[in-house]
Backbone as CSV, one residue per row, in Angstrom:
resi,resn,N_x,N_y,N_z,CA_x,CA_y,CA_z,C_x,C_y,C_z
1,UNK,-33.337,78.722,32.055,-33.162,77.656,31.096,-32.240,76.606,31.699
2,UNK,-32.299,75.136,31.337,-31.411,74.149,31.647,-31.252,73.153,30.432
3,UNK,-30.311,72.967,30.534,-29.683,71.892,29.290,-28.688,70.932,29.469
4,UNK,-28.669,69.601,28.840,-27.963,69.219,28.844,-26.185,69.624,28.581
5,UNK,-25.388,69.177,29.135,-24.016,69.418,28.986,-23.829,69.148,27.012
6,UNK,-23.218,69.884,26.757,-22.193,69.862,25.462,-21.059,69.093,25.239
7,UNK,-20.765,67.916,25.405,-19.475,67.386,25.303,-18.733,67.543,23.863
8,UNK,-17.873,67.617,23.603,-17.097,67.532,22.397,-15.759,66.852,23.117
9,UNK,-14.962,65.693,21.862,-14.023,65.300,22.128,-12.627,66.096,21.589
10,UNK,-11.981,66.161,22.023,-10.313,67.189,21.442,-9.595,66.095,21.354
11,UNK,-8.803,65.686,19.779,-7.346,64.636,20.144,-6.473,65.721,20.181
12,UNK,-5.239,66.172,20.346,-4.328,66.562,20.688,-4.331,68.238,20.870
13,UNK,-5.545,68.853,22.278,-5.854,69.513,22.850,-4.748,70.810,22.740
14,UNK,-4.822,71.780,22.257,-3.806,72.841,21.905,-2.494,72.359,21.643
15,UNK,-2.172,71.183,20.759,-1.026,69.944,20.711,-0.418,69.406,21.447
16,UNK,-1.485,69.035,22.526,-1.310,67.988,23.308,-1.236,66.666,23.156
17,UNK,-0.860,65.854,24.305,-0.810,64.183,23.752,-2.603,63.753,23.925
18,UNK,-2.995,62.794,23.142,-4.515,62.058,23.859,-5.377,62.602,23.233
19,UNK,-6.645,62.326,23.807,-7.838,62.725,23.616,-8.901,63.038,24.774
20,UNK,-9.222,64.741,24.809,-9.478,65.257,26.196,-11.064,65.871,25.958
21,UNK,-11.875,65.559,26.553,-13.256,65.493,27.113,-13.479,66.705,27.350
22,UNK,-13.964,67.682,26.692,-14.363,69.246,26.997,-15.958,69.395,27.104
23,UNK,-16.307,69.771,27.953,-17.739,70.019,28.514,-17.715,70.947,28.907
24,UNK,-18.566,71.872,27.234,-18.977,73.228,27.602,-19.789,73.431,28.184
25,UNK,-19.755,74.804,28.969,-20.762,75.148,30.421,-21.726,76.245,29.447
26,UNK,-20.879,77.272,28.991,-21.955,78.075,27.817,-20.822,78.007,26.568
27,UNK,-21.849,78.665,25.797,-21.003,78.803,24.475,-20.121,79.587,23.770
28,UNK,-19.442,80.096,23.313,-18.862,81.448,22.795,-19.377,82.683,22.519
29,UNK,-20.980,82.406,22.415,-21.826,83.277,21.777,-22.155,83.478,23.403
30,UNK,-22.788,82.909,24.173,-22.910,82.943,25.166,-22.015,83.758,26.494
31,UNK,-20.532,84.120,26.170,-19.979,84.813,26.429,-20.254,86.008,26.136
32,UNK,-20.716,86.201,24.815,-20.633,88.035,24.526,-19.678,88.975,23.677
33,UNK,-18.849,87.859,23.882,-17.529,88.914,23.516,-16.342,88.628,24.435
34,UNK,-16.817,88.579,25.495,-16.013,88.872,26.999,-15.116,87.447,26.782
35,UNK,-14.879,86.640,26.252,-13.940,85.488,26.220,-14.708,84.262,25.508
36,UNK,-13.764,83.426,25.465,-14.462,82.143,24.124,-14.444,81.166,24.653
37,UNK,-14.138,80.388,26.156,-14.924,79.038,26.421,-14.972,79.177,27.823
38,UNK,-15.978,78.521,28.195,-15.930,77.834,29.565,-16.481,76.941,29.976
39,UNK,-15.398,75.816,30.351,-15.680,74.146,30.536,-14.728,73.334,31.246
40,UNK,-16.137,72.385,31.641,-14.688,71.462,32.579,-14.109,70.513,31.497
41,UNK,-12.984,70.342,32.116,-12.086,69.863,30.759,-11.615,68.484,31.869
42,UNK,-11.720,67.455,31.190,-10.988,66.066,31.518,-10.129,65.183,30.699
43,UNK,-8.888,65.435,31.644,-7.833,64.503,30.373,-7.761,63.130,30.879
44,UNK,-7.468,62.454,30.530,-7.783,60.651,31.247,-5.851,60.486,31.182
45,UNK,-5.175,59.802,31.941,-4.078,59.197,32.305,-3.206,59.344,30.926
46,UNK,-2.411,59.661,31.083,-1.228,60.246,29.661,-1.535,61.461,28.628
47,UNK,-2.368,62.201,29.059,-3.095,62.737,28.356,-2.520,64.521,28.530
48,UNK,-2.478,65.113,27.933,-1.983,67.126,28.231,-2.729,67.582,26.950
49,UNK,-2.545,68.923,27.956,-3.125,70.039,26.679,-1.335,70.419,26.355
50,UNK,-1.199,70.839,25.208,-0.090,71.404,24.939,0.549,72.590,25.321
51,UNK,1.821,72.692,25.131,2.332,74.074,25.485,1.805,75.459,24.652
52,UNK,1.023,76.471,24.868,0.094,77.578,24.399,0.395,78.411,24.799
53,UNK,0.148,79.577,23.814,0.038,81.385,24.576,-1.004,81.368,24.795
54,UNK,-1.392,82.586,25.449,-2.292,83.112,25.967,-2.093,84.318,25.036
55,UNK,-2.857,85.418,24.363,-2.772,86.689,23.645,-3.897,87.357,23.626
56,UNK,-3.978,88.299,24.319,-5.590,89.398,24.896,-6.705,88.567,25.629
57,UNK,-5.415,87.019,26.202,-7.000,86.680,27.548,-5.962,85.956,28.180
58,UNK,-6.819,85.270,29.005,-6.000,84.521,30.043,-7.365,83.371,30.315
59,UNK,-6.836,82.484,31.201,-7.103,80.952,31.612,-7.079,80.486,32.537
60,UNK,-7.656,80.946,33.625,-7.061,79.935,35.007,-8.086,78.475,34.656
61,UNK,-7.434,77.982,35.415,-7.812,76.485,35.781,-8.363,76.188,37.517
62,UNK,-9.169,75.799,37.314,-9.615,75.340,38.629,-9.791,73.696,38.866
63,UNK,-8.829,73.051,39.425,-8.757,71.578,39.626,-9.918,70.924,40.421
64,UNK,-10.308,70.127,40.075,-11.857,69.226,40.552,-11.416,67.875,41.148
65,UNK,-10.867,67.292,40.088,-10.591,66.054,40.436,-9.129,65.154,39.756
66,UNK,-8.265,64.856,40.890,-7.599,63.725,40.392,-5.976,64.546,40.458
67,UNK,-5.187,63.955,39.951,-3.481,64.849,40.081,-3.196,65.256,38.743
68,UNK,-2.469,66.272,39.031,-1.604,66.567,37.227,-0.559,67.190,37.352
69,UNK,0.065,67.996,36.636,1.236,68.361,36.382,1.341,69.952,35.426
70,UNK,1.081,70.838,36.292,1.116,72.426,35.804,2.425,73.076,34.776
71,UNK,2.739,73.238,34.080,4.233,73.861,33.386,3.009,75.181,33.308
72,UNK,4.215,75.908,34.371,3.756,77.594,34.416,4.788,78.624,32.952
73,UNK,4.111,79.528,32.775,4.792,80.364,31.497,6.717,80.494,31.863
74,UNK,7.217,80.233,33.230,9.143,79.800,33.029,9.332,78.468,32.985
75,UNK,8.345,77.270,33.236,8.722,75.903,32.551,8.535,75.404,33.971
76,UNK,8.058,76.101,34.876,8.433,75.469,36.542,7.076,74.367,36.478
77,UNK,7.105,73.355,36.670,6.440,72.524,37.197,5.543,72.136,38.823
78,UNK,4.406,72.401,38.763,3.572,72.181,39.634,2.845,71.174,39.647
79,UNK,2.693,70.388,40.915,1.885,69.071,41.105,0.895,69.873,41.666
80,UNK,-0.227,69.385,40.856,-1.417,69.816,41.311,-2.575,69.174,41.721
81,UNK,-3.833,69.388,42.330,-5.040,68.448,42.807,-5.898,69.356,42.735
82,UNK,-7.087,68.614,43.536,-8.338,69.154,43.437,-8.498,70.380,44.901
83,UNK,-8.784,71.202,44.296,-8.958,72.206,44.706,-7.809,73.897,44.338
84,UNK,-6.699,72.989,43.549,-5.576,74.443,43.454,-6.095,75.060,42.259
85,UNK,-5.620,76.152,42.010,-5.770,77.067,41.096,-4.574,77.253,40.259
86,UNK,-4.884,77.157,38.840,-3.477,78.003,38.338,-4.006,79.381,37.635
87,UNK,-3.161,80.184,37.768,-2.831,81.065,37.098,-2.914,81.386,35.793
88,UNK,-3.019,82.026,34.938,-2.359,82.250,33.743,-2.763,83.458,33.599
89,UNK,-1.480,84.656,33.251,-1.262,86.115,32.662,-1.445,86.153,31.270
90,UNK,-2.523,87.294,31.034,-2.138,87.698,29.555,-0.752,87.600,28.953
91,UNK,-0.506,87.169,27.781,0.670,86.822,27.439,1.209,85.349,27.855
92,UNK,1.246,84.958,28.518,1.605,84.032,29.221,1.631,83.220,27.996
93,UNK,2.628,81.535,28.312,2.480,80.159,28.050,2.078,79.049,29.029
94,UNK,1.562,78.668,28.921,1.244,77.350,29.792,1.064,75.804,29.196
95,UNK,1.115,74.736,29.607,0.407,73.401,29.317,-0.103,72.750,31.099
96,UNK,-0.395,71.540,30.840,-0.961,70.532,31.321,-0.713,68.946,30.973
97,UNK,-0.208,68.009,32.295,-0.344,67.046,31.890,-0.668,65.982,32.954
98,UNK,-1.451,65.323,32.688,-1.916,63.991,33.453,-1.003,63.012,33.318
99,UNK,-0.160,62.601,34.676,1.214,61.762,34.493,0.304,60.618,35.252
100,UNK,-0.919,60.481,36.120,-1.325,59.603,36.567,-2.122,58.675,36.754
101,UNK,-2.694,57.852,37.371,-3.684,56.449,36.742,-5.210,56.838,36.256
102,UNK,-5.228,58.312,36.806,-6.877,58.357,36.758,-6.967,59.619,36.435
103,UNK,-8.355,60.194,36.145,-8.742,61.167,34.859,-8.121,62.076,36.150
104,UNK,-8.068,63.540,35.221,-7.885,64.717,35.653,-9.066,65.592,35.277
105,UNK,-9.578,65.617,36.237,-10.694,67.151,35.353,-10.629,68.687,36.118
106,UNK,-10.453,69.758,35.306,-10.452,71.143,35.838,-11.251,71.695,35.439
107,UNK,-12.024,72.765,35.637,-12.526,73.801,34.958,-11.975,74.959,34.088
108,UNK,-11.951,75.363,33.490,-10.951,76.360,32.710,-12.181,77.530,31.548
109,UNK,-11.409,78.491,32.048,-12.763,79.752,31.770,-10.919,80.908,30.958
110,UNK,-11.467,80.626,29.723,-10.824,81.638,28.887,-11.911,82.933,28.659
111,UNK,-11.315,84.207,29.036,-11.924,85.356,28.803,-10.802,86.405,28.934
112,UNK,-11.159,87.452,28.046,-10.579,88.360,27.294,-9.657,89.590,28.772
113,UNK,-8.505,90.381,27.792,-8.058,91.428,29.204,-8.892,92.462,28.819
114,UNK,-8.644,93.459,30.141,-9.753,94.248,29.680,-9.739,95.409,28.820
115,UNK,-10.633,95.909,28.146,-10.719,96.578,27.177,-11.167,96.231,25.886
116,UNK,-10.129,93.945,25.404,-10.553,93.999,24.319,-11.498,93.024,24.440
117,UNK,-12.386,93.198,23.111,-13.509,92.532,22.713,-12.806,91.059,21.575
118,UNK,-13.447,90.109,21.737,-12.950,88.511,20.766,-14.455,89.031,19.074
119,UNK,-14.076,88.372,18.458,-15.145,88.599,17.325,-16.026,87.357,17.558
């Protein structure tokens, strides 16, 4: 099967600043169970996802295009680009923010730790 992309717009992205461009890859249902999104996500210049837990999944991010600004779960700050990875541990906190002139887009695949199942 092939389909067009899913866009949906987010204003203040897990209470973030802006309005951030999420383009789902499949759907929640489409997961299974095994975790609830996966999409490239683009924030445009001033733009973050907010500071968030993580609770029975985790989140890495995979950077595509453009610079941003990582706050890892102790507050440490990472400049990031296209190609780094972040992290994120079950439990964990994290955000995101685009401090610079041009969009940021990552990929970001939330799915469950193992054992539990999402409804």
């Amino acid at each position: 099967m092939v389909r067009k992309e899913n866009v949906t717009y987010v204003d203040g992205l897990a209470g973030g600043r802006g309005r951030a461009k999420v383009s789902h890859i499949v759907s929640r249902e489409e997961l299974m169970g095994h975790g609830r999104m996966y999409a490239k996500v683009t924030l445009p210049p001033g733009a973050s996802v907010g500071w968030h837990q993580h609770v029975h999944d985790t989140e890495p991010y995979y950077i595509l295009k453009g610079h941003g600004d990582f706050i890892d779960n102790d507050h440490r700050i990472y400049h990031v680009s296209a190609g780094d990875v972040c992290v994120i541990e079950v439990g964990q906190y994290h955000s995101m923010e685009n401090n610079s002139d041009d969009d940021l887009e990552f990929m970001a695949l939330i799915y469950n730790e193992a054992g539990y199942l999402s409804d």
